[in-house]
ROKOLRO-177263 format. One record per atom (N, C-alpha, C): x, y, z; residue in one letter. Coordinates in pm, whole numbers, padded with zeros to 5 digits, always signed. Example, Ala and Ser with C-alpha at 12.3 -4.5 7.8 and 13.67 -1.06 7.14 Angstrom:
<nodes>
+01319-00569+00780a+01230-00450+00780a+01320-00330+00780a+01285-00225+00708s+01367-00106+00714s+01290+00003+00787s
</nodes>
This chain:
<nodes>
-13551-17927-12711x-13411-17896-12680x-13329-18025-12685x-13261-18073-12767x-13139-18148-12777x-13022-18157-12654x-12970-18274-12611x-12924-18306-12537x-12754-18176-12562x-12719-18164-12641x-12602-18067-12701x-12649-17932-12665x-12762-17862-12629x-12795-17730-12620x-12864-17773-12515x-12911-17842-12446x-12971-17863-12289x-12843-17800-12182x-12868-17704-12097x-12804-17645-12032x-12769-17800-11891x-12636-17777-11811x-12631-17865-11701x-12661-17860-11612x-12701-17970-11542x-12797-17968-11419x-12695-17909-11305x-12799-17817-11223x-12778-17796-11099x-12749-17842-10985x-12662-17876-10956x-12657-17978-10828x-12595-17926-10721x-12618-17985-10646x-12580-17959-10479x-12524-18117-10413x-12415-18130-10404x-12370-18285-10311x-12325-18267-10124x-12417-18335-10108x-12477-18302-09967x-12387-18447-09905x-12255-18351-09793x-12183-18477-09729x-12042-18469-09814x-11984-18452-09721x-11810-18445-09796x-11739-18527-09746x-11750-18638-09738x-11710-18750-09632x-11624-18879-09733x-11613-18986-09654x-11572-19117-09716x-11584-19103-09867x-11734-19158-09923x-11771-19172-10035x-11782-19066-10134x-11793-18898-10095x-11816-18826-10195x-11688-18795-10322x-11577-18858-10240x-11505-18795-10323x-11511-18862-10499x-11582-18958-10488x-11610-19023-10618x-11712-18981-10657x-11831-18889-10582x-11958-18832-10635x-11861-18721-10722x-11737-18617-10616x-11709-18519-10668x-11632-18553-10791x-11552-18625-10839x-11492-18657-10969x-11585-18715-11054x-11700-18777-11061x-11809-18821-11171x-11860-18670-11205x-11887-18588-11137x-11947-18433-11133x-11851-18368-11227x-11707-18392-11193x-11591-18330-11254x-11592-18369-11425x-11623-18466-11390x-11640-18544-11580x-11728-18526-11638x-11875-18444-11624x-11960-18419-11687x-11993-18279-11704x-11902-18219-11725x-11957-18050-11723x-12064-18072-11863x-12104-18156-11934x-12225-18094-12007x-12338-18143-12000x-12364-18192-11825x-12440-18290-11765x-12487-18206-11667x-12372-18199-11564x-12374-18142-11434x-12329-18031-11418x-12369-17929-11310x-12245-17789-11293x-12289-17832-11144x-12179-17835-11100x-12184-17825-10925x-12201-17709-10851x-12301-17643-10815x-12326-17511-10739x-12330-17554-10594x-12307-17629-10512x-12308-17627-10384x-12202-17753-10326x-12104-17774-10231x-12070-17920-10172x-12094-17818-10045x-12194-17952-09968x-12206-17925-09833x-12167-18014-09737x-12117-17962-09593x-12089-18054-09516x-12129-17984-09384x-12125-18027-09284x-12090-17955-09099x-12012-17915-09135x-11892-17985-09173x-11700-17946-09149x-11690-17845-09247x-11712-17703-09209x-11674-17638-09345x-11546-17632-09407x-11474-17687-09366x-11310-17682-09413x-11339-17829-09512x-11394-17881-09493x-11433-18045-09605x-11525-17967-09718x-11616-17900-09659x-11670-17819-09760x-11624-17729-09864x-11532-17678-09790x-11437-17542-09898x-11347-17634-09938x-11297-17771-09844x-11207-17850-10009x-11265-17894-10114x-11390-17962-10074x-11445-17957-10238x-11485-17903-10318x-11562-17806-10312x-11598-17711-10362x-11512-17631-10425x-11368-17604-10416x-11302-17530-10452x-11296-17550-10576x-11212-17662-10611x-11174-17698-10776x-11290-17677-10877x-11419-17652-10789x-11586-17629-10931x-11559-17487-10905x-11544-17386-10838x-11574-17273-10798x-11728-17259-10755x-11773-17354-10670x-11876-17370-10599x-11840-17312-10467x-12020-17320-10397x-12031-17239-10268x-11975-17376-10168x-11974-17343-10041x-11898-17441-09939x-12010-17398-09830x-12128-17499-09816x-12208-17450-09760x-12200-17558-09648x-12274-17498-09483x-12255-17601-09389x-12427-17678-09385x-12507-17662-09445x-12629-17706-09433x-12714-17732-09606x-12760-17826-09566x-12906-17841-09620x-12999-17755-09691x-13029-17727-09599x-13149-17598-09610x-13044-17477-09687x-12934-17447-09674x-12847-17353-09735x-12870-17391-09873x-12829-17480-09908x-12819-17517-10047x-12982-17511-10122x-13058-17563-10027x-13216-17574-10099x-13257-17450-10126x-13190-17341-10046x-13219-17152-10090x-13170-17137-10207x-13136-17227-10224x-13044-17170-10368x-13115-17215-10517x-13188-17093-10619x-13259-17132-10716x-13134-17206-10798x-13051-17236-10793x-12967-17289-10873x-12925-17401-10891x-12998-17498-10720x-13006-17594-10743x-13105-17689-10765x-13099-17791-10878x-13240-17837-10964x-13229-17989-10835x-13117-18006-10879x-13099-18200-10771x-12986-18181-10717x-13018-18287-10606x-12876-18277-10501x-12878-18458-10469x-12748-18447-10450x-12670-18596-10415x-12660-18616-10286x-12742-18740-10188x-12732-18700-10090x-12556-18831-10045x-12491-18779-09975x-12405-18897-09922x-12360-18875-09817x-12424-18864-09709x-12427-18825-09564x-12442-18939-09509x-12436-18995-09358x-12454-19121-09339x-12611-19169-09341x-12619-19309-09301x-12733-19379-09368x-12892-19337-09259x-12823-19268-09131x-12957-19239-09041x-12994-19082-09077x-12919-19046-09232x-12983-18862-09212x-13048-18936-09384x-13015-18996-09436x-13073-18993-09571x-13242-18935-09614x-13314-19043-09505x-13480-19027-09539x-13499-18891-09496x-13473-18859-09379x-13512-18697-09358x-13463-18584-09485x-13320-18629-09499x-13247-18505-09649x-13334-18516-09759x-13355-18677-09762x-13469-18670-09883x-13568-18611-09927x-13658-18603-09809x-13780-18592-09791x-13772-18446-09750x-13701-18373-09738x-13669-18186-09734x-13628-18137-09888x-13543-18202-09939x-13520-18172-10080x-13603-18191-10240x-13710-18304-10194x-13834-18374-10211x-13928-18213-10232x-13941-18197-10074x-14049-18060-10045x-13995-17949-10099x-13902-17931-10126x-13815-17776-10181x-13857-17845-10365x-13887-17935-10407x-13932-17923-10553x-13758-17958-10625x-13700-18065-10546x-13523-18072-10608x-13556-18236-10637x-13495-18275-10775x-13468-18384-10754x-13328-18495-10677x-13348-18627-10634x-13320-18629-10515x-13231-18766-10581x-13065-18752-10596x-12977-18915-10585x-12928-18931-10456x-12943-19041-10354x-12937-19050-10257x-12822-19214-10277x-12709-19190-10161x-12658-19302-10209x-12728-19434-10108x-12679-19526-10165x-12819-19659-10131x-12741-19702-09933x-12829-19695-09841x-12998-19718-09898x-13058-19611-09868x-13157-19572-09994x-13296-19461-09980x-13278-19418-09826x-13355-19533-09756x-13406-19533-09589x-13395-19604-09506x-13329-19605-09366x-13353-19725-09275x-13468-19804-09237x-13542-19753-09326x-13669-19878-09347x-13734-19849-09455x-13831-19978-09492x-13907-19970-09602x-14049-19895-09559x-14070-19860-09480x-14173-19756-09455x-14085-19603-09486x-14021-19586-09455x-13959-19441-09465x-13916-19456-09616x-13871-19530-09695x-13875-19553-09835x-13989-19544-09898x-14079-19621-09894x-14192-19602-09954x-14297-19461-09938x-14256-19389-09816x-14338-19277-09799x-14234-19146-09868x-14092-19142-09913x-13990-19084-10017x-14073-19138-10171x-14086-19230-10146x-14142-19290-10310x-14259-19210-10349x-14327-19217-10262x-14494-19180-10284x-14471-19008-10291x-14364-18915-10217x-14387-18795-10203x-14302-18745-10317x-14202-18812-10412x-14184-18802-10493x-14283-18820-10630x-14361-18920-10684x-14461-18900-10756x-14551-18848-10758x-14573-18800-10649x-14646-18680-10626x-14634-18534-10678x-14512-18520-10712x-14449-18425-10693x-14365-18424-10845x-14392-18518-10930x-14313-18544-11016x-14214-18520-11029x-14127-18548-10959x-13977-18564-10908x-13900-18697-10935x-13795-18692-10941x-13690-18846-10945x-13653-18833-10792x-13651-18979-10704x-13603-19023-10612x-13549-19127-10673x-13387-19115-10645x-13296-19250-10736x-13198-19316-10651x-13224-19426-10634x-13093-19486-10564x-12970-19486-10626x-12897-19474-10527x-12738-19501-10583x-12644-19644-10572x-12694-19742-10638x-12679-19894-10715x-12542-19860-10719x-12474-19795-10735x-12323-19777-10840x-12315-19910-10911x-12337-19999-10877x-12286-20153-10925x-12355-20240-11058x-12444-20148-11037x-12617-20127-11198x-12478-20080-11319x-12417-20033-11272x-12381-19909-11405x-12251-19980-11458x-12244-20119-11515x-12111-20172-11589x-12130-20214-11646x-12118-20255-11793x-12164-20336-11900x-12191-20473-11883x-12133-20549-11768x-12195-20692-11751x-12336-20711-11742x-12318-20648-11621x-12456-20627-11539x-12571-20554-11643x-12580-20481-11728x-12646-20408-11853x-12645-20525-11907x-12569-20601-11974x-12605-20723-12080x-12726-20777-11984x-12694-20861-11909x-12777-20953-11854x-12910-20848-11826x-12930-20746-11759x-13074-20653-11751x-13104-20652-11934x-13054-20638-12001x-13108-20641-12140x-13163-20780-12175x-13078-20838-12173x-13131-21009-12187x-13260-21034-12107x-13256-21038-11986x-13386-21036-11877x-13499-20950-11956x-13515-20863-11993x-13613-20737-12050x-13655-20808-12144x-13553-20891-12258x-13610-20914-12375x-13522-20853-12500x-13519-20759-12466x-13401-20675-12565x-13337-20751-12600x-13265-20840-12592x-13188-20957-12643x-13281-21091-12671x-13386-21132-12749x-13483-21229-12746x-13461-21364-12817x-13261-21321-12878x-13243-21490-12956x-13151-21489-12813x-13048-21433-12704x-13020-21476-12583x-13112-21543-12476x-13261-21491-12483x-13315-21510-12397x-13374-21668-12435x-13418-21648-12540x-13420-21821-12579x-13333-21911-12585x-13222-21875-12610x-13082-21923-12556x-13040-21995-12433x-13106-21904-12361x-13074-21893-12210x-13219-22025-12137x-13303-21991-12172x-13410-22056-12130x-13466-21997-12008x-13518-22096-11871x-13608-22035-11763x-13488-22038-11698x-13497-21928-11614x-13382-21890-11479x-13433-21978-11369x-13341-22052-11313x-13373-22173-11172x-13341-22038-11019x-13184-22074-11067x-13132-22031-10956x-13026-21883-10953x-12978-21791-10839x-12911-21699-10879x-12826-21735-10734x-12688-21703-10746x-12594-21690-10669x-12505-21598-10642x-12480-21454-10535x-12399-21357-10530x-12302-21359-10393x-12194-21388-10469x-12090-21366-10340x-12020-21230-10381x-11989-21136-10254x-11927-21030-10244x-11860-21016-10122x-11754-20987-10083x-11669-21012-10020x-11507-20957-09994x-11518-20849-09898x-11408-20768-09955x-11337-20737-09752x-11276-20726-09754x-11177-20694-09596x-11168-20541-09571x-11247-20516-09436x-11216-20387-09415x-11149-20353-09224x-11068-20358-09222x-11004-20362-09096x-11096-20251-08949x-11209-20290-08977x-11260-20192-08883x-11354-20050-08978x-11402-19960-08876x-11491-19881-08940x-11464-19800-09020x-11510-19757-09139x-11441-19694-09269x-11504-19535-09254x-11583-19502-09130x-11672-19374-09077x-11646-19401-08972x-11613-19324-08880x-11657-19290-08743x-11809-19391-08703x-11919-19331-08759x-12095-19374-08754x-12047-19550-08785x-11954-19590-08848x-12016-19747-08841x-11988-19786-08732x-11939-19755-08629x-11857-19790-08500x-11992-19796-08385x-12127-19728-08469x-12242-19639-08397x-12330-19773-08392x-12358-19808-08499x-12482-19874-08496x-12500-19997-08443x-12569-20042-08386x-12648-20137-08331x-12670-20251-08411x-12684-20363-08325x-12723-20476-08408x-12834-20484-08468x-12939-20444-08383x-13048-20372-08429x-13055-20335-08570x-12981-20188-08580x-12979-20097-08702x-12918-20187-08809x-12814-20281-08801x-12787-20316-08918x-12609-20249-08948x-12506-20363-08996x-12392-20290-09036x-12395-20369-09163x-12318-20438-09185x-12312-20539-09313x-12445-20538-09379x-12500-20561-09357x-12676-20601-09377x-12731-20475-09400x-12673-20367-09379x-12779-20154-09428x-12610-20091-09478x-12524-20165-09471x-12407-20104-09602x-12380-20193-09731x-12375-20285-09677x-12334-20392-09815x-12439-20427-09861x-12542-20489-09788x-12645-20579-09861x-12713-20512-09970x-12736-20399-09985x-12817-20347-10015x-12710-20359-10217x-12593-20359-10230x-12566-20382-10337x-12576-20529-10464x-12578-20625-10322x-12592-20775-10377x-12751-20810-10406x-12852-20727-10309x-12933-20732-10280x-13050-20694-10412x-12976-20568-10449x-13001-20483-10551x-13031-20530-10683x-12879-20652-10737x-12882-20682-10823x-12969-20799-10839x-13005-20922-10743x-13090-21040-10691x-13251-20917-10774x-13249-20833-10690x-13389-20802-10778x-13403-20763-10889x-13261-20667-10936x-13267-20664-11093x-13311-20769-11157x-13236-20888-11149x-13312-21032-11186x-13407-21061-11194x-13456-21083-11039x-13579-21103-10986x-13724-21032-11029x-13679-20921-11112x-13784-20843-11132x-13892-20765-11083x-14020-20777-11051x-14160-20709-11020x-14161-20786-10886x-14113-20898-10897x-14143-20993-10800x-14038-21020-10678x-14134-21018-10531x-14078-21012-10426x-14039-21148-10370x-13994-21212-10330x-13979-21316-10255x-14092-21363-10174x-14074-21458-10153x-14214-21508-10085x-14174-21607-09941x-14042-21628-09921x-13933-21656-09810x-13836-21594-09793x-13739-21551-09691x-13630-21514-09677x-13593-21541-09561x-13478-21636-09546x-13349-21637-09453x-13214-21636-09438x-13221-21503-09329x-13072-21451-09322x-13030-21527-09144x-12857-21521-09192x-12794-21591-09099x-12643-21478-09053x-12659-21429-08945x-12518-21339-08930x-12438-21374-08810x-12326-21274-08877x-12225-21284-08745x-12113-21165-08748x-12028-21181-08629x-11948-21082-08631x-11814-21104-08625x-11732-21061-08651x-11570-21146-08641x-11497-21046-08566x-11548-20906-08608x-11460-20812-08552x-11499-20701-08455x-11451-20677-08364x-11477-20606-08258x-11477-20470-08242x-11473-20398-08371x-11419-20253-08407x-11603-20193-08434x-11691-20301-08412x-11827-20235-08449x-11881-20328-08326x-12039-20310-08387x-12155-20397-08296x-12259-20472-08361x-12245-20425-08490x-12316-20490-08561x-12230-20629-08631x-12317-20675-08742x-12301-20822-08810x-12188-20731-08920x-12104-20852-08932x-11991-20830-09023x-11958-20939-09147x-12082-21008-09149x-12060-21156-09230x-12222-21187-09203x-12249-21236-09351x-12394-21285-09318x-12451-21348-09463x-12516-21449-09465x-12572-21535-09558x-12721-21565-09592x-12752-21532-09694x-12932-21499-09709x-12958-21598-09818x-13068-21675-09776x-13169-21753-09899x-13268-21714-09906x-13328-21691-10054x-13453-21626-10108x-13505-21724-10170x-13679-21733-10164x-13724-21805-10233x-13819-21712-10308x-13851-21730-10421x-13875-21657-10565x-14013-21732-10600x-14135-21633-10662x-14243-21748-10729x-14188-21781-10843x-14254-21915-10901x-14182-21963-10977x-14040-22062-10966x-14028-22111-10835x-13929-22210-10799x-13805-22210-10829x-13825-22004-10833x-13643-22003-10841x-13623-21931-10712x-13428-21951-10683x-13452-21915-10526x-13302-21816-10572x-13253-21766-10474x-13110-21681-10466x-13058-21684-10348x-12930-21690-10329x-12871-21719-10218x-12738-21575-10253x-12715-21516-10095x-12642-21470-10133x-12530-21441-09976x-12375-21409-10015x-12302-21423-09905x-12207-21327-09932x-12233-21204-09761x-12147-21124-09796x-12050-21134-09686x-11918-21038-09680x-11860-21051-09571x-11768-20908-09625x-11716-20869-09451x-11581-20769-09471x-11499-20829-09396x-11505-20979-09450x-11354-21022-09329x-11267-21091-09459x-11296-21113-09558x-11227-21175-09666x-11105-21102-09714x-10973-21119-09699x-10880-21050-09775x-10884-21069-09929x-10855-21172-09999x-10916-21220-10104x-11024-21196-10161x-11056-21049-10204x-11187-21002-10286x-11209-21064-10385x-11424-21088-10339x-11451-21177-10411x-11586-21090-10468x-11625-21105-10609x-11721-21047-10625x-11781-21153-10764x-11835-21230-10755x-11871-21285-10848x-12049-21343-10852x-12117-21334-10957x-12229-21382-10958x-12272-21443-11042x-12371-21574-11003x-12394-21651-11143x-12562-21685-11103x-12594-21692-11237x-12719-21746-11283x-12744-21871-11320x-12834-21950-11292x-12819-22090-11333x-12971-22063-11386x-12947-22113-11589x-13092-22110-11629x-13027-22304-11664x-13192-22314-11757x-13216-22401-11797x-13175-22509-11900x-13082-22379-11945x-12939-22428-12044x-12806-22399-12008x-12769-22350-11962x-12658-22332-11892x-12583-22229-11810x-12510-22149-11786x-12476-22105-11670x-12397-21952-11688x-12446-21823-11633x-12411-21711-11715x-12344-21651-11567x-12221-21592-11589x-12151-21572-11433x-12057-21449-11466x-12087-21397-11381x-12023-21235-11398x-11865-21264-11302x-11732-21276-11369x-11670-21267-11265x-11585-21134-11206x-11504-21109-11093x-11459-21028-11061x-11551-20855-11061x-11697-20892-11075x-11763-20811-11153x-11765-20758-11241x-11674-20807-11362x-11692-20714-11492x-11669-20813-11598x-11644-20952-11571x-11623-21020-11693x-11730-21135-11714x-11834-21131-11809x-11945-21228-11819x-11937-21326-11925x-11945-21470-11856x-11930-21546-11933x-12072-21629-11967x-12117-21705-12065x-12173-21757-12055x-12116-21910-12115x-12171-22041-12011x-12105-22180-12043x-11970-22163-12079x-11873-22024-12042x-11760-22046-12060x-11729-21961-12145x-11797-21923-12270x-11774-21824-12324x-11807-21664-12316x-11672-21600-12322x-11720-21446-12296x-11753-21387-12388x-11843-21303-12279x-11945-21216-12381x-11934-21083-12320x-11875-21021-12238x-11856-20916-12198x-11702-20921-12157x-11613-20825-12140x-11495-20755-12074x-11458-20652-12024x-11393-20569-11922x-11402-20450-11892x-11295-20327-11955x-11308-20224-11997x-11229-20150-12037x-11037-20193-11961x-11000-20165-12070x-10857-20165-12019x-10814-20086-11872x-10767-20157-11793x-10729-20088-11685x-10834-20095-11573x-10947-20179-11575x-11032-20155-11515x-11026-20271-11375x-10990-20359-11435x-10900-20490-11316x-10752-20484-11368x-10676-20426-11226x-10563-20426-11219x-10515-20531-11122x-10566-20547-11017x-10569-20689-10934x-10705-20697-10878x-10814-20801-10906x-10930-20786-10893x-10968-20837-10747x-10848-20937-10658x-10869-21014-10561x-10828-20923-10466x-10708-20803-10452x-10697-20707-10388x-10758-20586-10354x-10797-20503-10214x-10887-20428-10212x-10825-20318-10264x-10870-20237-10355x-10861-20133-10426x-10781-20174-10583x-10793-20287-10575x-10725-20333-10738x-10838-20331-10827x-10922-20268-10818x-11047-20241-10959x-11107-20116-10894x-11045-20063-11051x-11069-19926-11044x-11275-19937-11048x-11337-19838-10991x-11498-19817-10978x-11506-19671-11081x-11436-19561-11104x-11464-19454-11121x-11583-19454-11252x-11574-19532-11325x-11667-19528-11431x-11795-19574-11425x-11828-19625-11265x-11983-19645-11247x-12034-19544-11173x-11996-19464-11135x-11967-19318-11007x-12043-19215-11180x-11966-19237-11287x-12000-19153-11364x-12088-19193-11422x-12095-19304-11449x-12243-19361-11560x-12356-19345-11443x-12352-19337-11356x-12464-19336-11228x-12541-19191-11250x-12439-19100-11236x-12459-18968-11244x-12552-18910-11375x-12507-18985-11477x-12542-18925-11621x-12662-18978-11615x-12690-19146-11562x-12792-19173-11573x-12899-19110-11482x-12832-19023-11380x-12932-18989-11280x-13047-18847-11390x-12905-18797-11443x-12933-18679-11547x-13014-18677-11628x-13037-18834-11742x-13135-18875-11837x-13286-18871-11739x-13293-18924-11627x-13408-18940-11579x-13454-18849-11504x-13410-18723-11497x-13473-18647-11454x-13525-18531-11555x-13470-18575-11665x-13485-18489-11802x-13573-18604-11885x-13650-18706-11831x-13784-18766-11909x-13745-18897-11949x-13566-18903-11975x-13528-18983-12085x-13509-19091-12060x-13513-19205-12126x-13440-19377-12050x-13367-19411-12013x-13334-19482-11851x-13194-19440-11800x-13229-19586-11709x-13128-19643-11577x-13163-19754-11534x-13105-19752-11413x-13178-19627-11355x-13121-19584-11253x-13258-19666-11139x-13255-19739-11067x-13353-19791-10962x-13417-19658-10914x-13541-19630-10936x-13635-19526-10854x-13710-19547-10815x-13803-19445-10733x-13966-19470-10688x-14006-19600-10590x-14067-19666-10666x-14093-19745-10575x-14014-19851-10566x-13942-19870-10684x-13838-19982-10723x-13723-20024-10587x-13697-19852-10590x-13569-19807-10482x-13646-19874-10329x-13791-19863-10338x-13810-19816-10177x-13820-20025-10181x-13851-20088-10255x-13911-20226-10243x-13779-20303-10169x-13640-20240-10216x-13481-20323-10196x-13506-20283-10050x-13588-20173-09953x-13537-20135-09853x-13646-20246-09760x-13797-20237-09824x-13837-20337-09752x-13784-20495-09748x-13764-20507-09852x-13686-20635-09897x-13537-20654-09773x-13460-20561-09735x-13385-20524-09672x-13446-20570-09476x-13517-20493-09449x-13620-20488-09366x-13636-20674-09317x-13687-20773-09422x-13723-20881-09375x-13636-20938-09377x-13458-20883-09434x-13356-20996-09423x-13304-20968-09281x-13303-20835-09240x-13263-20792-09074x-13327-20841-09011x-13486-20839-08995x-13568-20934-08876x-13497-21077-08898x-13492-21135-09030x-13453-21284-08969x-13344-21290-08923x-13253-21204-08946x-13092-21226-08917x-13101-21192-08800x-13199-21096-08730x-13184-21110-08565x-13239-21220-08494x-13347-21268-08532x-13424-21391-08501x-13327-21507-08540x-13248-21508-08579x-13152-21655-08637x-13040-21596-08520x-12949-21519-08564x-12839-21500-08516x-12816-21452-08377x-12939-21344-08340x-12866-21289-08190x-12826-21372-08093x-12896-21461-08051x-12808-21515-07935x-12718-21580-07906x-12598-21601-08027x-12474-21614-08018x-12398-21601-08111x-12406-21509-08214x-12356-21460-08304x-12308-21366-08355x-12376-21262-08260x-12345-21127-08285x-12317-21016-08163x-12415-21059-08087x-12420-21001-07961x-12320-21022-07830x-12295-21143-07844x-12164-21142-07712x-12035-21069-07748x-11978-21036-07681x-11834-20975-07696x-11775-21061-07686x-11646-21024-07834x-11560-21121-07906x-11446-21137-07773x-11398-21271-07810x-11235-21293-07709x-11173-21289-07776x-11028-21220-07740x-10915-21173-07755x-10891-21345-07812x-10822-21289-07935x-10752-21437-08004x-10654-21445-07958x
</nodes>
């Protein structure tokens, strides 16, 4: 069956909240990909708004939607303490499973999603959104080889550097207001995107050091709101990376330092190498790149989706899965222990004074 006569996948998007509304417009753009048969939420009035414009059901549960032979995969985007359980129910109902990142609040609850998925020959796929832009694709092609007069070009990779950095005046959910220093805020929402790409790089291979350093600036949560991680890599390359939501001035830039010279993604979509570009983003895609909401995202929301689609239909796609997905969460896992072991006792944990 040809991709043109392959009927569209079944889906169910689980969570009508903050983030879905960009699951629900990537869904909207692929009717010969996707057909949306379910948006679920608690709030059934969030439910019957989305759902409406597909002529989908407006269901208040889970398990509602998994009754339903109609749905093949479901999107989970509920907050980050229901993910591993939604997974691991939609997993057992025989559905394949895009969950937005991260997988699990730990790399044990990741890795046991990983394992019950191959089992089961199923896709468990993280949701990277930030995988899916042509910069970031050049350089994963180059790394692979696919590009092999760049890669000789390029020489041995030393070092990698990711700053991301964007201002959010307080909690963007209700639930971030929830978690604990413990659980992780900056460090189990953001990290997991800078984090993501450090291993795209990084490859098969885990770190063999890691130290994280946090803090908090703002008083609207409890967790870390700013925090700085060094990785050390076999092979004597290391990555450093620094995120924050206190920066007005959005910053998203990353560079590679090989052995010949220096390949740097800026604003996230424009890659240069020693200066010369080699990538650009569609027209309209940085409208002000330093302002929050001045770069448009909608076209990684959709390439995410399609790619979720190729890989559950056999085909080559570069969507992080399996065990790939669950490794960012352990990886995740040892940057929180150090960042509590470095930071708690005066960094995060006292209550801020009134400026």
């Amino acid at each position: 069956m040809t991709d043109q006569t392959r009927p569209p996948t079944g889906l169910a998007i689980i969570g009508c909240g903050r983030i879905s509304g960009a699951h629900f417009a990537a869904a909207a753009s692929l009717p010969g990909h996707v057909r949306l048969v379910a948006a679920v939420d608690a709030d059934r009035a969030a439910a019957q708004a989305a759902a409406a414009p597909f002529g989908a059901r407006a269901l208040t549960s889970l398990e509602e939607a998994l009754a339903l032979a109609e749905v093949e995969a479901v999107l989970i985007a509920t907050p980050n303490a229901l993910h591993a359980e939604q997974s691991l129910a939609a997993l057992r109902a025989g559905r394949h499973v895009l969950v937005e990142k991260p997988v699990a609040e730990t790399g044990a609850d990741a890795a046991m999603l990983a394992r019950e998925a191959q089992a089961r020959g199923l896709v468990l796929a993280a949701g990277h959104t930030f995988r899916h832009n042509a910069a970031v694709r050049c350089i994963a092609d180059i790394l692979s080889g696919a590009s092999a007069e760049r890669s000789a070009q390029f020489g041995r990779l030393r070092a990698l550097e990711v700053s991301t950095c964007v201002k959010w005046d307080g909690p963007q959910a209700p639930w971030w207001a929830e978690r604990s220093p413990e659980e992780g805020l900056i460090l189990s929402l953001f990290a997991p995107h800078a984090l993501d790409f450090v291993q795209l790089v990084m490859g098969d291979d885990d770190p063999v050091r890691v130290h994280a350093e946090a803090a908090r600036h703002q008083s609207g949560w409890q967790g870390e709101d700013e925090a700085m991680i060094l990785l050390a890599y076999p092979g004597r390359r290391m990555a450093s990376v620094h995120i924050s939501y206190n920066q007005p001035s959005v910053l998203d830039r990353k560079v590679l330092h090989f052995e010949h010279g220096v390949l740097e993604i800026e604003h996230g979509e424009i890659l240069r190498w020693n200066g010369e570009v080699l990538v650009t983003p569609p027209e309209g895609v940085l409208a002000n790149p330093r302002a929050m909401g001045g770069r448009r995202l909608d076209h990684y929301f959709t390439d995410q989706l399609r790619e979720f689609v190729q890989a559950l239909r056999g085909e080559p796609h570069r969507c992080p899965t399996g065990d790939d997905a669950a490794r960012l969460i352990t990886l995740i896992d040892r940057v929180k222990a150090s960042a509590r072991a470095n930071s708690a006792a005066d960094a995060i944990d006292p209550p801020l004074l009134a400026e």
